[in-house]
Residue, then its C-alpha position, 0 to 999 in steps of 0.5 A: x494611870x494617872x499621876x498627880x505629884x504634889x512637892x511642898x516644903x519637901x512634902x509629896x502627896x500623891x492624890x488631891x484628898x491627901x491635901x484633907x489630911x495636911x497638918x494645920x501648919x500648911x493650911x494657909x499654903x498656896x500648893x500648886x499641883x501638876x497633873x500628868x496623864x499618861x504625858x498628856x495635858x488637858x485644861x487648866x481647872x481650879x478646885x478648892x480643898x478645905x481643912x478641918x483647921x482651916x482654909x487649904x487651897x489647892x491650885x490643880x492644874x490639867x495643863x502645866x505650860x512650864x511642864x508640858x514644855x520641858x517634856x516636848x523638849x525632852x521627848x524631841x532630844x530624845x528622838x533626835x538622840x535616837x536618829x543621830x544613832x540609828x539613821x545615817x543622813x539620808x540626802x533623798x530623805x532629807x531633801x523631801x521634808x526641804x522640799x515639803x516645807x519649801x511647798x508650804x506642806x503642813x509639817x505633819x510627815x511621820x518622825x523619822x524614827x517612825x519612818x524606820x518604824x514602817x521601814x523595818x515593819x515592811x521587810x520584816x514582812x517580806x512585803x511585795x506590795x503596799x497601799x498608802x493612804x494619805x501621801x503628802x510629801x511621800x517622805x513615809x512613801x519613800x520609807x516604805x518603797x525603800x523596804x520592797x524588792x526591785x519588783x515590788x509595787x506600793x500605791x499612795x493616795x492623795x486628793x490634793x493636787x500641789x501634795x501629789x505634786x511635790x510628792x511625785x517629785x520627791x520620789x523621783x529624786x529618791x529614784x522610787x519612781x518605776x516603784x511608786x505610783x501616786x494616785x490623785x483624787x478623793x482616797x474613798x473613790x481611789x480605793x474603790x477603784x482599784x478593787x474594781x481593777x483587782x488589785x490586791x492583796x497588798x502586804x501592807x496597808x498605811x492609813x495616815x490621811x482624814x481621820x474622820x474616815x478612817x473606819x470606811x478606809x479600815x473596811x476598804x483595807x480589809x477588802x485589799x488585804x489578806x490572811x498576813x497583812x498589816x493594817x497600820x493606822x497613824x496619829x490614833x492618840x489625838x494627845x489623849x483626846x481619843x480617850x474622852x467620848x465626849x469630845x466632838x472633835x471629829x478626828x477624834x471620833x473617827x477613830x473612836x469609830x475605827x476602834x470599835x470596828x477593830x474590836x468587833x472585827x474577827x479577821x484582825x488582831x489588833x493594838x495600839x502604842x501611845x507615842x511621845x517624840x518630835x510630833x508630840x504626843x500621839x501613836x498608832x494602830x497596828x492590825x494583823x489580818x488573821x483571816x481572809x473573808 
């Protein structure tokens, strides 16, 4: 739901045609209003109200810098609240992101709250087997392999060489290598791959790579999974943009695209959960197999 709030002179208005209705005294005031919707900001518009008395200006801004500001501070002290309570320092964890920036990886790996997040999904499970798509770093890898047991598999796939590189390296630190393997080259290929090898079902399928793909990477899931399994798809919010079907971005179509095939899908019960946190404003997908094929 959207939220305009106007403060003037200690008058609030809730809605941009409560400015039709001000009393003349304010018709020659400059107000300026912040638009919030569902903590996502968009672009600054200008729009013009006139009274019956006279002249009222209104200023509405989509995206308020001092505001949207303030609440990315307030969402990351948040988050680093929540960690500092709830996740001890991790040395192996902690020297994965060292190494990712130190690599020049974009700064993109999950939060370390969603970490726990995967973490705490996969053993509630009981998973025995997880798929990755999209390794970067493998600080989510590390989160998920941590979750299964001394004989458990997880399979990450990633199509850039220096990310399998570090990724290799920053769990064999953590000492996940007899667990995890890292699987390079294009993931559509990989997937394909190990259906022909027969691997599956997997407990758990992460999907967090391309997102223009992520509807021929949710069939694939599909394929490697079973009545049971999770399918979890990250960073589905776009910072709202996934809202507006207009928008031609890509990334943002992509998964338009994924939830359309969720929707029409009837082996799946599926939701998503906007978030807002150290990464900013975003959330993901969690969908529950309920049926094999």
């Amino acid at each position: 739901m959207m939220k305009v709030f106007l403060i003037c002179r200690g008058m609030r208005l809730k809605h941009p045609e409560d400015a039709r209705r001000v009393p003349p005294v304010f018709s020659h005031l400059c107000v300026s209003f912040v638009l919030a919707v569902q903590g996502a900001f968009a672009r600054g518009v200008v729009a013009d109200y006139r009274s019956r008395s006279g002249k009222f200006c209104v200023r509405i801004f989509k995206k308020c810098e001092g505001a949207e500001t303030m609440g990315k501070e307030q969402w990351a002290a948040v988050d680093r609240y929540f960690a500092g309570m709830l996740i001890p320092p991790d040395p192996a964890l902690d020297a994965a992101l060292q190494a990712n920036a130190a690599a020049g990886l974009p700064p993109i790996d999950v939060a370390p709250n969603q970490g726990k997040l995967l973490h705490l999904l996969a053993r509630m499970l009981g998973a025995r087997t997880i798929l990755e798509i999209g390794t970067l770093g493998g600080y989510s890898t590390i989160w998920l392999a941590r979750a299964l047991p001394p004989d458990g598999r997880l399979i990450t796939l990633e199509v850039d060489p220096k990310h399998a590189e570090v990724a290799r390296a920053n769990i064999a630190r953590a000492g996940l290598s007899e667990i995890v393997e890292v699987r390079l080259g294009k993931a559509l290929d990989s997937l394909s791959q190990l259906v022909a090898e027969g691997h599956g079902p997997f407990d758990i399928v992460f999907i967090d790579a391309d997102k223009p793909n992520n509807p021929e990477y949710f069939k694939w899931a599909l394929q490697l999974t079973r009545r049971g399994s999770l399918i979890i798809v990250d960073n589905v919010v776009r910072s709202g943009a996934v809202a507006d079907d207009a928008n031609p971005d890509p990334g943002v179509q992509g998964v338009r695209r994924l939830n359309e095939l969720l929707a029409a899908e009837p082996r799946v019960s599926a939701t998503a959960i906007q978030t807002v946190g150290v990464k900013g404003y975003d959330g993901f997908i969690i969908a529950l197999v309920t049926d094999d094929q």
